[in-house]
C-alpha positions in Angstrom: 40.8 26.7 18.9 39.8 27.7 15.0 41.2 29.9 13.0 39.4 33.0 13.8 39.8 32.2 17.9 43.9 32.0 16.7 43.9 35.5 14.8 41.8 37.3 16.9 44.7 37.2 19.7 47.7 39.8 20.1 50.7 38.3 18.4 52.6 37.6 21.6 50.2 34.5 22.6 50.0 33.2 18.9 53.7 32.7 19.4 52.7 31.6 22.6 50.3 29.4 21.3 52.0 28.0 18.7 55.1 26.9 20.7 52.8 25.2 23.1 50.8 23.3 20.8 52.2 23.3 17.3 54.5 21.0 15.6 56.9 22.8 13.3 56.8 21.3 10.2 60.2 23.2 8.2 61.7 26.8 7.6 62.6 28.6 4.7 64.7 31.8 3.8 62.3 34.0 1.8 63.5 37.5 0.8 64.2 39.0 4.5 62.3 36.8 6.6 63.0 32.9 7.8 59.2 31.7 7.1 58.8 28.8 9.8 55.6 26.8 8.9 53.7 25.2 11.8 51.0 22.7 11.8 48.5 23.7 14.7 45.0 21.7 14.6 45.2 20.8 11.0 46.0 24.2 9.4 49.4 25.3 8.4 51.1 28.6 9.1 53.7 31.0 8.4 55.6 32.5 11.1 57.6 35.3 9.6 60.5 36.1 11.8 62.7 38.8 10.5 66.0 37.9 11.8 68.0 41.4 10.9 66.1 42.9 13.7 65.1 39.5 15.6 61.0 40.0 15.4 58.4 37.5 14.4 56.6 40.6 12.0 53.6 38.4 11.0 52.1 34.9 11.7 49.6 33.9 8.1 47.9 31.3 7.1 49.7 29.3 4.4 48.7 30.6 1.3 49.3 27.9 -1.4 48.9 30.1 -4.7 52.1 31.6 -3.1 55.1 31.3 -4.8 57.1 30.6 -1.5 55.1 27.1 -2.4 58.0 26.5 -4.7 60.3 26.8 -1.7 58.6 24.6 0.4 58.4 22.1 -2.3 62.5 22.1 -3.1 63.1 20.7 0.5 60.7 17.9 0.1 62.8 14.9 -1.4 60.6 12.0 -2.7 62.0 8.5 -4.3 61.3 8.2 -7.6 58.1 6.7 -9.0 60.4 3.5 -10.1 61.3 2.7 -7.5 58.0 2.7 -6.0 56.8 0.7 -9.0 59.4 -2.1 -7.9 58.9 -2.8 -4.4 61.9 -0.8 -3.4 
C-alpha cells in the first residue's frame, strides 16, 4: 500500500491498518497529544491521539523539519563515540 492508497482511506482503517501491519517505533507527549510514531512499509508516521478526550485526531507523515524531531531525538540514547573508537 503507498502512501497515497494509506491517506486516501477514512481514519478508522488507518488505525486499522496500522495496528495490523505496523511496528510502533516510540511515543512522545507533545503539547496535548501523545504522538505515537509507527513504521508501516518504510515510512514513518504520527498517530496523534488526544488523550483528554481519548481520540486519535490525526495520523501524518513524519515531518522531520518539525521541532517534535527534538523529542524524538532526547529518547534515543547512543554510547559515546569512544567507546566505539575502543572496541567497547
Amino acid at each position: 500500500m503507498t502512501l497515497a492508497e494509506f491517506f486516501a482511506m477514512p481514519l478508522p482503517r488507518q488505525c486499522r491498518a496500522l495496528y495490523l501491519h505496523g511496528e510502533f517505533v516510540m511515543a512522545i507527549r507533545y503539547y496535548r497529544h501523545k504522538v505515537n510514531l509507527y513504521l508501516l512499509n518504510g515510512e514513518y508516521l504520527e498517530v496523534f491521539y488526544n488523550h483528554k478526550q481519548g481520540i486519535i485526531e490525526a495520523i501524518r507523515p513524519l515531518d522531520t523539519a518539525s521541532k517534535r524531531m527534538n523529542f524524538y531525538a532526547d529518547q534515543v540514547k547512543l554510547k559515546s563515540l569512544g567507546s566505539f573508537q575502543d572496541g567497547r
